[in-house]
C-alpha atoms as an extended CHARMM CRD file, in Angstrom:
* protein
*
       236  EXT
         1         1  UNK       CA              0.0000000000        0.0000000000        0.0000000000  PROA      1               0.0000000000
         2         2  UNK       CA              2.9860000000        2.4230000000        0.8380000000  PROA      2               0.0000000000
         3         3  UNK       CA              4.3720000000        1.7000000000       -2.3150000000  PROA      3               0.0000000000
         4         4  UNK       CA              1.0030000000        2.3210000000       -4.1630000000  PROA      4               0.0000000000
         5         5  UNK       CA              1.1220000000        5.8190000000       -2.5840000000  PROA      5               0.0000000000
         6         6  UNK       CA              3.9630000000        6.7680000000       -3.4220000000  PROA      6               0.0000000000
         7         7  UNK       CA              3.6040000000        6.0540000000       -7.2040000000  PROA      7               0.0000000000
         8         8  UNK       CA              0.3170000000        6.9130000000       -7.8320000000  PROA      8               0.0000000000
         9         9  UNK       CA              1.6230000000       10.9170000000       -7.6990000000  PROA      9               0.0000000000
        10        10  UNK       CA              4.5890000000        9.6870000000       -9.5840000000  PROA      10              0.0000000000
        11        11  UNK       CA              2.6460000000        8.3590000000      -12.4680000000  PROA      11              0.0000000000
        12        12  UNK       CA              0.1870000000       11.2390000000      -12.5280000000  PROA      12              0.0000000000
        13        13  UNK       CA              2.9330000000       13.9290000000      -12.4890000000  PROA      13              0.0000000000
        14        14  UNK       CA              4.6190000000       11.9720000000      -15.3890000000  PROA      14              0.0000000000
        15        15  UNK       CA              1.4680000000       11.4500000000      -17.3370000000  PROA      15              0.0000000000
        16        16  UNK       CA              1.2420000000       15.5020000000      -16.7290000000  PROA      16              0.0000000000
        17        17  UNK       CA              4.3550000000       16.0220000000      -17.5750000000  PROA      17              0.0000000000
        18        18  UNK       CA              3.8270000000       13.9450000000      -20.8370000000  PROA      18              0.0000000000
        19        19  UNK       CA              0.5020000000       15.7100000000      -22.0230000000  PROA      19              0.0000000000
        20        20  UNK       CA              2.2050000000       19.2000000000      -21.3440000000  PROA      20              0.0000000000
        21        21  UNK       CA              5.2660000000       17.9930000000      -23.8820000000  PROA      21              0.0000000000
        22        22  UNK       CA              2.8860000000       16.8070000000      -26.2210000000  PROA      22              0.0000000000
        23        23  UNK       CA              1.0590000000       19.5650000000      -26.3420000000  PROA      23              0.0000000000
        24        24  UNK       CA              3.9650000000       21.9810000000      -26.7810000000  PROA      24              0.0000000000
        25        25  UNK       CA              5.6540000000       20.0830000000      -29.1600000000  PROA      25              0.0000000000
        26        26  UNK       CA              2.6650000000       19.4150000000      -31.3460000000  PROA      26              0.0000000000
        27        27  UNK       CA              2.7320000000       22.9860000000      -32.9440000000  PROA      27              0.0000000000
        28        28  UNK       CA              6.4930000000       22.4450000000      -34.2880000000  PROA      28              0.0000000000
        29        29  UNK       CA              5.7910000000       19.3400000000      -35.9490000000  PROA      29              0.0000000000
        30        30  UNK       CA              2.7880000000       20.8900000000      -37.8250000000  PROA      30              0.0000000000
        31        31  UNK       CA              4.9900000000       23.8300000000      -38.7870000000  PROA      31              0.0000000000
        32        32  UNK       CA              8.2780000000       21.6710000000      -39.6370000000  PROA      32              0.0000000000
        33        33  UNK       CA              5.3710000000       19.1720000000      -42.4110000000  PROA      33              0.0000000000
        34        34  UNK       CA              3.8030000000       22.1190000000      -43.4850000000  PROA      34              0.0000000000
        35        35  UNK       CA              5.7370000000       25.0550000000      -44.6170000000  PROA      35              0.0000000000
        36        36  UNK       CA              4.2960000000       28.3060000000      -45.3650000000  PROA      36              0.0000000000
        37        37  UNK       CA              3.1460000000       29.3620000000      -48.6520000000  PROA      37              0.0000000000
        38        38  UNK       CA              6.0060000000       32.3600000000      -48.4580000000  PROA      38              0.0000000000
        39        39  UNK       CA              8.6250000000       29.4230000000      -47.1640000000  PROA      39              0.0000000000
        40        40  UNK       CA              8.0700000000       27.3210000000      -50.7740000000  PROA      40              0.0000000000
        41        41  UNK       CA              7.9020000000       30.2930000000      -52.9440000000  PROA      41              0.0000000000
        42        42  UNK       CA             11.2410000000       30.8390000000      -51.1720000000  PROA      42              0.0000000000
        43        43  UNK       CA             12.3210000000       27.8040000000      -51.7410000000  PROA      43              0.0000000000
        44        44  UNK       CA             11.5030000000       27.8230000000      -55.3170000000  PROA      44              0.0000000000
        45        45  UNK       CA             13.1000000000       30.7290000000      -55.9610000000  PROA      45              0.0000000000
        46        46  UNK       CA             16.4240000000       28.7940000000      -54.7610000000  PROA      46              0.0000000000
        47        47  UNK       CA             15.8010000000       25.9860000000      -56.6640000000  PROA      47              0.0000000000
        48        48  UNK       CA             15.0200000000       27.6080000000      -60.1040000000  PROA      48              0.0000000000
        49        49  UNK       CA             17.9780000000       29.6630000000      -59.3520000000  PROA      49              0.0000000000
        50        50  UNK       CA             19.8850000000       25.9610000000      -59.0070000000  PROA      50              0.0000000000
        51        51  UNK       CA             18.1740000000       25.5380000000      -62.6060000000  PROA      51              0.0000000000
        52        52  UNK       CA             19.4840000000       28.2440000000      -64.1470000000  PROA      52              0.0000000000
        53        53  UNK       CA             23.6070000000       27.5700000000      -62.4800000000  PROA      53              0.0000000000
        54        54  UNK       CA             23.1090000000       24.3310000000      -63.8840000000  PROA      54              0.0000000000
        55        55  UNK       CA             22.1810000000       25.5230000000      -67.8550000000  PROA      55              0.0000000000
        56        56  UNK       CA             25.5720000000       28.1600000000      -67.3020000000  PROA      56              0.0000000000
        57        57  UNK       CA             27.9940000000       25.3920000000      -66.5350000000  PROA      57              0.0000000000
        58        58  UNK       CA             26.6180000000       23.1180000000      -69.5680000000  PROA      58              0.0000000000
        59        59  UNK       CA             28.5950000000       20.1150000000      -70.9720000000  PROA      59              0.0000000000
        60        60  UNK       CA             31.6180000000       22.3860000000      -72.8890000000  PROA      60              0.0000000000
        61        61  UNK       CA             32.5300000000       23.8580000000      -69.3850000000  PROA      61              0.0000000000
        62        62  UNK       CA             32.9180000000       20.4990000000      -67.6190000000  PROA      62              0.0000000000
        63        63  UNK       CA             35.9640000000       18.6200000000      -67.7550000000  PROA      63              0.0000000000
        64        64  UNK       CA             35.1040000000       15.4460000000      -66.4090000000  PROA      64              0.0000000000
        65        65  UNK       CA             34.0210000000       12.6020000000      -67.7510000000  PROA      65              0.0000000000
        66        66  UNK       CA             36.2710000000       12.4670000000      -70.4050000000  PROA      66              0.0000000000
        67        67  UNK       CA             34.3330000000       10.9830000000      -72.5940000000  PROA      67              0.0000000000
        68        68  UNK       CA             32.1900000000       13.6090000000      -74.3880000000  PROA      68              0.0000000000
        69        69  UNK       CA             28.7480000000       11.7820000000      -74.4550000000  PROA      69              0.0000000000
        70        70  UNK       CA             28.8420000000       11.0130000000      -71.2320000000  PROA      70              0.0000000000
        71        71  UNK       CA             29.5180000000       14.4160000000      -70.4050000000  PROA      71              0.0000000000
        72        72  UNK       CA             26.3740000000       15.3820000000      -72.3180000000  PROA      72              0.0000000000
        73        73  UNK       CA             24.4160000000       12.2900000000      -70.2710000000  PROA      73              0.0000000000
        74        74  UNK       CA             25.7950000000       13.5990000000      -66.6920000000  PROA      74              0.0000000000
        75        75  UNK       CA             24.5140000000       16.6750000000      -67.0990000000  PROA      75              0.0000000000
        76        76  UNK       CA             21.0140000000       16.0390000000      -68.5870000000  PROA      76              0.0000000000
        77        77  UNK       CA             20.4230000000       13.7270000000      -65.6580000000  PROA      77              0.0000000000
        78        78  UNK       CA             21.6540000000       16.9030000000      -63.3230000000  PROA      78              0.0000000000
        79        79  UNK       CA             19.0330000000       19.1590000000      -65.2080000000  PROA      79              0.0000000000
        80        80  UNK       CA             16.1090000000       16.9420000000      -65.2480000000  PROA      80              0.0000000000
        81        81  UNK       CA             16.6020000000       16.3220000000      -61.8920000000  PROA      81              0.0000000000
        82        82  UNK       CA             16.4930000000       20.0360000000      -60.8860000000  PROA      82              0.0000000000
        83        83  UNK       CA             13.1980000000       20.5500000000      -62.3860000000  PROA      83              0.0000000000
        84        84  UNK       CA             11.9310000000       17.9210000000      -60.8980000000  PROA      84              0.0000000000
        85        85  UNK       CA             12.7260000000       19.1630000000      -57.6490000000  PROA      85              0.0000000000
        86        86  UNK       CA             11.3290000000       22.7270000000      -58.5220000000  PROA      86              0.0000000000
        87        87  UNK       CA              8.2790000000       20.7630000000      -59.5160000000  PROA      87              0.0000000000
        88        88  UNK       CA              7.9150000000       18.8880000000      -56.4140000000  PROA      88              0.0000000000
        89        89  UNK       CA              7.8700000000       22.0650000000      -54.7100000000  PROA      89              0.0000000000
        90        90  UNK       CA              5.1380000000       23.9780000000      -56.9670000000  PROA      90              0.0000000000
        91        91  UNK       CA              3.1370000000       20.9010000000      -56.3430000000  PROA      91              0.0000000000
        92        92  UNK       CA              3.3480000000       21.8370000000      -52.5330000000  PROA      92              0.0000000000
        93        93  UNK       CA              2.7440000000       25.1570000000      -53.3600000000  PROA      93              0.0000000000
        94        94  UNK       CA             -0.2900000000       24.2910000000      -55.6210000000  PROA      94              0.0000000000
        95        95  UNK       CA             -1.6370000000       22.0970000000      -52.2850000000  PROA      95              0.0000000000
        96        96  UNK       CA             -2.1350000000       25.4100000000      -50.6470000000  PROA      96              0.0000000000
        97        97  UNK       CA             -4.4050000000       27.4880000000      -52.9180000000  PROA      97              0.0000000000
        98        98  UNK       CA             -2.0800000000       30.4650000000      -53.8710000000  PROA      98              0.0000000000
        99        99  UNK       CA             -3.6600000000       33.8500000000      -55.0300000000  PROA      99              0.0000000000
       100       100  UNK       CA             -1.7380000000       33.3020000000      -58.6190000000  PROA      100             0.0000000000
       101       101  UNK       CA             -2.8320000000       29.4040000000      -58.8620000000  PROA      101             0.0000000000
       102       102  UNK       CA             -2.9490000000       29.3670000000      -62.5050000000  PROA      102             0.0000000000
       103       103  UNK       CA              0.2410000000       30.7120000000      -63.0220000000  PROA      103             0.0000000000
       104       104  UNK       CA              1.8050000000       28.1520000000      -60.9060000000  PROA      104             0.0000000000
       105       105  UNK       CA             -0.3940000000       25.3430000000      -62.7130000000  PROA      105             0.0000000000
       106       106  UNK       CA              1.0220000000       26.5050000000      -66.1560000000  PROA      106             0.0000000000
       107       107  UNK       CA              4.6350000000       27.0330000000      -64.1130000000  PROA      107             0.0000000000
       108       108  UNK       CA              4.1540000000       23.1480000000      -62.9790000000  PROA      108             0.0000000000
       109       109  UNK       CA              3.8280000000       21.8450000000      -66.6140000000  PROA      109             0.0000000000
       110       110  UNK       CA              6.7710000000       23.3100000000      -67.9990000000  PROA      110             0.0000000000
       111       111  UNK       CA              9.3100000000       22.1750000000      -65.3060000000  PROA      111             0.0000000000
       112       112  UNK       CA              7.2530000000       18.5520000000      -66.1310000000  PROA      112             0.0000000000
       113       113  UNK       CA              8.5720000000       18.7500000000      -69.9800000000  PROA      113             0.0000000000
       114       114  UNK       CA             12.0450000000       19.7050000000      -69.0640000000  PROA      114             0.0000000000
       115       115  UNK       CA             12.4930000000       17.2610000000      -65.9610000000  PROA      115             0.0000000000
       116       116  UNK       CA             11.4190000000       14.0190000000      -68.2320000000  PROA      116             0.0000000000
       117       117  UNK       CA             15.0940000000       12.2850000000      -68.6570000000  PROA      117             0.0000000000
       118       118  UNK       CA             16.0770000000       12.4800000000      -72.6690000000  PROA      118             0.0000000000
       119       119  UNK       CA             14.7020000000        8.8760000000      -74.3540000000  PROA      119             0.0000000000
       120       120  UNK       CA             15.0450000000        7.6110000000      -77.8330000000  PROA      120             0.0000000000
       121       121  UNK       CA             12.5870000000        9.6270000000      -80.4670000000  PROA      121             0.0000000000
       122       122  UNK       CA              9.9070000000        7.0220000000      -80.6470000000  PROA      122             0.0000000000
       123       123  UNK       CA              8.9100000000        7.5030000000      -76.9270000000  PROA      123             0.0000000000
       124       124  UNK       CA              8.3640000000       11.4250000000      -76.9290000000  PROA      124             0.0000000000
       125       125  UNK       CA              6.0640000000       13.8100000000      -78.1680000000  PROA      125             0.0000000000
       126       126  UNK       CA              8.3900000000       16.9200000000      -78.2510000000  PROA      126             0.0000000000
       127       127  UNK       CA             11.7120000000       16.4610000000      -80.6230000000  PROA      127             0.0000000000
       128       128  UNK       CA             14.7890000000       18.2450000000      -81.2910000000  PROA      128             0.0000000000
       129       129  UNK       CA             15.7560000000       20.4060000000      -83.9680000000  PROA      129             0.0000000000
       130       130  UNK       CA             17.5980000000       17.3850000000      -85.5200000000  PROA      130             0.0000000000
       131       131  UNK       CA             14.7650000000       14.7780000000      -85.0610000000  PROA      131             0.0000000000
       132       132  UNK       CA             12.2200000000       16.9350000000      -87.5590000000  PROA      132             0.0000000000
       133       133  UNK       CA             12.7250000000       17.5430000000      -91.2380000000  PROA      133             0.0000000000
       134       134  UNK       CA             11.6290000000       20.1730000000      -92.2020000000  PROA      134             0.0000000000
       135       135  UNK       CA             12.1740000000       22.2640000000      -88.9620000000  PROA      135             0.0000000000
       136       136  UNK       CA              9.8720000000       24.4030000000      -87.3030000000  PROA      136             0.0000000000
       137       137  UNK       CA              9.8410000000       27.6070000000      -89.3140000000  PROA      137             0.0000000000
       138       138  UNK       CA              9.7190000000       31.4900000000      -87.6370000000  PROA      138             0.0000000000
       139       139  UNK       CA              7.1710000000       33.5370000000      -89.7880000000  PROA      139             0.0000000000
       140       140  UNK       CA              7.0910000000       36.5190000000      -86.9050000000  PROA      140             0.0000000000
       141       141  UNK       CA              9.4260000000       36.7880000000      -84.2740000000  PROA      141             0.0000000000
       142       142  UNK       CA              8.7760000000       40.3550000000      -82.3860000000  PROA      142             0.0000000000
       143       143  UNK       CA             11.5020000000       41.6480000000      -80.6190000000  PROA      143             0.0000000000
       144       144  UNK       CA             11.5180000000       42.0700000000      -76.8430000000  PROA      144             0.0000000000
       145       145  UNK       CA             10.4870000000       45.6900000000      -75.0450000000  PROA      145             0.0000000000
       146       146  UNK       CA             13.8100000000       47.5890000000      -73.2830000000  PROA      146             0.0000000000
       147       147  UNK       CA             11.8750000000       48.4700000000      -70.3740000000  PROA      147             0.0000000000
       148       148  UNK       CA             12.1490000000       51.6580000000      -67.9050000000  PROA      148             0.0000000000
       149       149  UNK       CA             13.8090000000       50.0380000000      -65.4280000000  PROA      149             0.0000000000
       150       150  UNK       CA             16.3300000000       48.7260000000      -67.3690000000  PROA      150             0.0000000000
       151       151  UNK       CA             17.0940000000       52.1930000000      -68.5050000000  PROA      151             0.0000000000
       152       152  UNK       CA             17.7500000000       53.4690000000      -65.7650000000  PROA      152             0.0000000000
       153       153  UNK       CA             19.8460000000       51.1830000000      -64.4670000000  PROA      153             0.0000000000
       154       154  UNK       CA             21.9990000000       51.0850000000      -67.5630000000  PROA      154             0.0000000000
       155       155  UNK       CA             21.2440000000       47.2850000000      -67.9350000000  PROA      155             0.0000000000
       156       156  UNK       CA             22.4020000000       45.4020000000      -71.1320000000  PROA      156             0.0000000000
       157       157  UNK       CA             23.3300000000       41.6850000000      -72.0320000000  PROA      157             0.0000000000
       158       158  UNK       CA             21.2970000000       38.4350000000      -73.0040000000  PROA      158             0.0000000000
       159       159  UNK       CA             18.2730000000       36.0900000000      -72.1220000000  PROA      159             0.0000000000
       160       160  UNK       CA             18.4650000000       33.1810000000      -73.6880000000  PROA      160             0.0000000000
       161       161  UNK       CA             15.1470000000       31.5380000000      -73.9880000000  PROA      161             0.0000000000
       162       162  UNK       CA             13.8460000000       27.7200000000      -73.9080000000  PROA      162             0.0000000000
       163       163  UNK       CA             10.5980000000       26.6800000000      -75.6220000000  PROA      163             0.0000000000
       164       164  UNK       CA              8.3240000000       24.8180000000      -77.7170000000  PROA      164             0.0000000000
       165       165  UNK       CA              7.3260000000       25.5340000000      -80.7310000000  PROA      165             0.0000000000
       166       166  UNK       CA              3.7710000000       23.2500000000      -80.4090000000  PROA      166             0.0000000000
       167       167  UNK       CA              2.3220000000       20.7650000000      -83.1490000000  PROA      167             0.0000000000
       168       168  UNK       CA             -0.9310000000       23.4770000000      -82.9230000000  PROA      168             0.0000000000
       169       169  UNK       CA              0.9990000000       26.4690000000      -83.8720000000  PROA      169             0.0000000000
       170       170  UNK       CA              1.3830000000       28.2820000000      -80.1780000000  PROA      170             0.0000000000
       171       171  UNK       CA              4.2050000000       28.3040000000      -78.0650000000  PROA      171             0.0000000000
       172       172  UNK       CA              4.1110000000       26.6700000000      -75.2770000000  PROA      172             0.0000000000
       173       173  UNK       CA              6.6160000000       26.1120000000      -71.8170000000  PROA      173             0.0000000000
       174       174  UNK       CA              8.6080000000       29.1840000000      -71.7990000000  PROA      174             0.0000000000
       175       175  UNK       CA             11.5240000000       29.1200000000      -69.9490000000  PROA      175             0.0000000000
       176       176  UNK       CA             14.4390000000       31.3350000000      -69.2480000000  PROA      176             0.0000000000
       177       177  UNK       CA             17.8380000000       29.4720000000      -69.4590000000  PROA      177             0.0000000000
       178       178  UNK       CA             20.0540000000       32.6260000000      -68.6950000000  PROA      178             0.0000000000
       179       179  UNK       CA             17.9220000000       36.0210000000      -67.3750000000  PROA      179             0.0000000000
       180       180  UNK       CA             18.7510000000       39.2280000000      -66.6830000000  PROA      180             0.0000000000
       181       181  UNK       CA             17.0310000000       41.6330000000      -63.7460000000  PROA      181             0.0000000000
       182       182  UNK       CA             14.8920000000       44.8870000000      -64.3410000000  PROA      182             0.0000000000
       183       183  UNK       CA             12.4220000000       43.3030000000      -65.9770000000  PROA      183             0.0000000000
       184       184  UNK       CA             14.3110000000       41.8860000000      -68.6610000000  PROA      184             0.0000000000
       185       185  UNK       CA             13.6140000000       38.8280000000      -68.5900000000  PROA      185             0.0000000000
       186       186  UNK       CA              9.6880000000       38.9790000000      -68.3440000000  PROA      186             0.0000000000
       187       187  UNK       CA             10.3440000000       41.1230000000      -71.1410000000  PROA      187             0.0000000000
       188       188  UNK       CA             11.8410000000       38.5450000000      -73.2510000000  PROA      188             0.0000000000
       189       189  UNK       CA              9.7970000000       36.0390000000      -72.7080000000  PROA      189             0.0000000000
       190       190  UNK       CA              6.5800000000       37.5040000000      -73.4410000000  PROA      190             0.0000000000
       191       191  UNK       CA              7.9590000000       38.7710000000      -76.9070000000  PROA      191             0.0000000000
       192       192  UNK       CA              8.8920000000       34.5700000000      -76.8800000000  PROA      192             0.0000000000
       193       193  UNK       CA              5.3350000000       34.0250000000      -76.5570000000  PROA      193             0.0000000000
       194       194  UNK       CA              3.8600000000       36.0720000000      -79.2910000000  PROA      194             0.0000000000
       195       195  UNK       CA              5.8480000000       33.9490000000      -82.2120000000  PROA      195             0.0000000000
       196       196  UNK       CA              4.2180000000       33.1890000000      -85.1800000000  PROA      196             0.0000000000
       197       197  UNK       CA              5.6840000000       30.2390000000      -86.9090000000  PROA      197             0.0000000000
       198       198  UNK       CA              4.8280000000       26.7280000000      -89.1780000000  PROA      198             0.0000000000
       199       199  UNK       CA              5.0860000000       23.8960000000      -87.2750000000  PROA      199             0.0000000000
       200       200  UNK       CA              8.0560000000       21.1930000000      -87.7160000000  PROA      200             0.0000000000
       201       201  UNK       CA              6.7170000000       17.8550000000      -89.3480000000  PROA      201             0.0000000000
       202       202  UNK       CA              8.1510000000       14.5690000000      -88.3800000000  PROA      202             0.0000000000
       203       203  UNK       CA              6.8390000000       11.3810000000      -90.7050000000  PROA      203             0.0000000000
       204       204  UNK       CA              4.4510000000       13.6930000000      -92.4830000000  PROA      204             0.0000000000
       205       205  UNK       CA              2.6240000000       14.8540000000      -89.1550000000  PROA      205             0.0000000000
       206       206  UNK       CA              2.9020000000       18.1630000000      -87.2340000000  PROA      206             0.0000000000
       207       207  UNK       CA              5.1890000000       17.8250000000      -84.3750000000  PROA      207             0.0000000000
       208       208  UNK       CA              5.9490000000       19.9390000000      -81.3600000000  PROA      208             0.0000000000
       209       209  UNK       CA              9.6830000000       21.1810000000      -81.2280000000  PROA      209             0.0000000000
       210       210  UNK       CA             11.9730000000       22.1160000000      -78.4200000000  PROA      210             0.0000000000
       211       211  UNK       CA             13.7800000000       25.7380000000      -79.4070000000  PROA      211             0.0000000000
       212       212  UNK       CA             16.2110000000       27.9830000000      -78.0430000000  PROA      212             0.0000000000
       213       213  UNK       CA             15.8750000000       31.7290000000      -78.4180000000  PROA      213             0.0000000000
       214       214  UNK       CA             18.6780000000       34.4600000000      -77.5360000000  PROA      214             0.0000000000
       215       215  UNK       CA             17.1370000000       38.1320000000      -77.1940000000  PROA      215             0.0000000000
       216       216  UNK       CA             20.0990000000       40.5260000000      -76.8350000000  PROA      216             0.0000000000
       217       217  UNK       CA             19.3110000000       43.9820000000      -74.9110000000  PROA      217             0.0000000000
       218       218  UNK       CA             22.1460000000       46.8070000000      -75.4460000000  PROA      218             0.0000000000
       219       219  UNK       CA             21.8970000000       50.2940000000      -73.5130000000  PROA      219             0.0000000000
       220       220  UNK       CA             19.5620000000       53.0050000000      -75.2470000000  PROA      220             0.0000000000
       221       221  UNK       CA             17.9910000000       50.8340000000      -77.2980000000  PROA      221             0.0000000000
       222       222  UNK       CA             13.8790000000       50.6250000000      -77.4120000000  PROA      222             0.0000000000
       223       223  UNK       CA             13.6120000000       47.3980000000      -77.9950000000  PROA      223             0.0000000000
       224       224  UNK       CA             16.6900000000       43.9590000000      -78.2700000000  PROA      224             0.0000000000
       225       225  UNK       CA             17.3360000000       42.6770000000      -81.6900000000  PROA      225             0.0000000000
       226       226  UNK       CA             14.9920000000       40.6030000000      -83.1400000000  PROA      226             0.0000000000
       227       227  UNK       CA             15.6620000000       37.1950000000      -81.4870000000  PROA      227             0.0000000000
       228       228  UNK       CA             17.8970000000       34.7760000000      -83.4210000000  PROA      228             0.0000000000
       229       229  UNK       CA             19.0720000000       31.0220000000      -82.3490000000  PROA      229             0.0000000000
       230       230  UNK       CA             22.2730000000       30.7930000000      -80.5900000000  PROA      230             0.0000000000
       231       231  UNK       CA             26.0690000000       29.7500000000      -81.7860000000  PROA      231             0.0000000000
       232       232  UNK       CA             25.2820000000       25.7600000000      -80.9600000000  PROA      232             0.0000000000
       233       233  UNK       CA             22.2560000000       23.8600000000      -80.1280000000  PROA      233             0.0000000000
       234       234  UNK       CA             20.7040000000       22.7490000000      -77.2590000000  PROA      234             0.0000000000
       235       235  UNK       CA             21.3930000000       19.3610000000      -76.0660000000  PROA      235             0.0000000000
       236       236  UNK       CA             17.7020000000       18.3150000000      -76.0450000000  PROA      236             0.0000000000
């Protein structure tokens, strides 16, 4: 009975002391599995920044592998896998009703065409310029707005655009390889999205076809030079 006593406090003050930790710690565990909508936007932000290191140190800046293909290989597989991570979080985002929902639904289906890993022609729906004969023709090709801010700040240099150039005529997935600030870069990309342009054709049928656009900005100009495709191709 003595001992009964004696425990009986014990256990309660325990079981207190339990309910109280519980309790306390409950709040941080919600907050550590659900991050904030300002938290993943964050978060994007580093990883499309990740995206865009990984397009600047491309396959002719690397040294290693030797071999040249597998060069090419490594570094695909380092791409996709960035946008799939930037993906992963715009789905979390998405989860959590943002104000600008569509934009991030439209956002989430471009990084989903350029994180698929590359695979033989037959298993894709969106080819290369080298997988399409004839290629996909520019008939308009507006030049990008030098904007305000951008004057002001004296701003100059290049955005270099990824696309697709759609089997139904309209460009689709727009996304900046290499941007520039002030508003250069939105700038650029909504000139991308006004092209006009025939389709490519692949075994008589309309195809959709990556592209790569460079839109070059130089100080008291109006507007960049029309856009034109860069030095080498892209490797996808």
């Amino acid at each position: 009975m003595l001992t009964a006593r004696l425990t009986s406090p014990c256990l309660q003050t325990l079981l207190t002391i339990a309910v109280i930790a519980a309790l306390l710690g409950r709040p941080v565990a919600v907050s550590a599995q659900q991050p904030s909508l300002a938290q993943l936007e964050a978060q994007y932000q580093k990883q499309h920044e990740a995206i865009l290191a990984v397009f600047a140190n491309g396959p002719a800046k690397r040294v290693y592998p030797l071999d040249a293909r597998e060069r090419v290989r490594e570094w695909q597989f380092e791409l996709a896998n960035s946008f799939t991570e930037a993906g992963n979080t715009v789905d979390q985002i998405l989860q959590l009703s943002p104000p600008q929902a569509d934009m991030w639904r439209e956002r989430r289906e471009t990084l989903a065409v350029y994180s698929k890993p590359v695979t033989p022609p037959t298993t894709r729906t969106v080819f290369g310029a080298g997988e399409v004969k004839p290629k996909a023709r520019l008939l308009e090709s507006p030049a990008a707005i030098y904007t305000d801010e951008a004057r002001a700040a004296g701003a100059e240099g290049e955005v270099r655009i990824r696309l697709v150039l759609a089997a139904d005529g309209t460009v689709k997935h727009v996304f900046p390889m290499k941007a520039l600030k002030h508003g250069l870069t939105e700038s650029a990309m909504e000139a991308a999205r006004q092209i006009k342009f025939t389709p490519a054709m692949r075994d008589e049928q309309q195809v959709s076809q990556f592209a790569t656009l460079s839109y070059d900005f130089k100080k008291g100009k109006d507007k960049s030079r029309k856009p034109y495709a860069p030095a080498y191709e892209f490797y996808f």
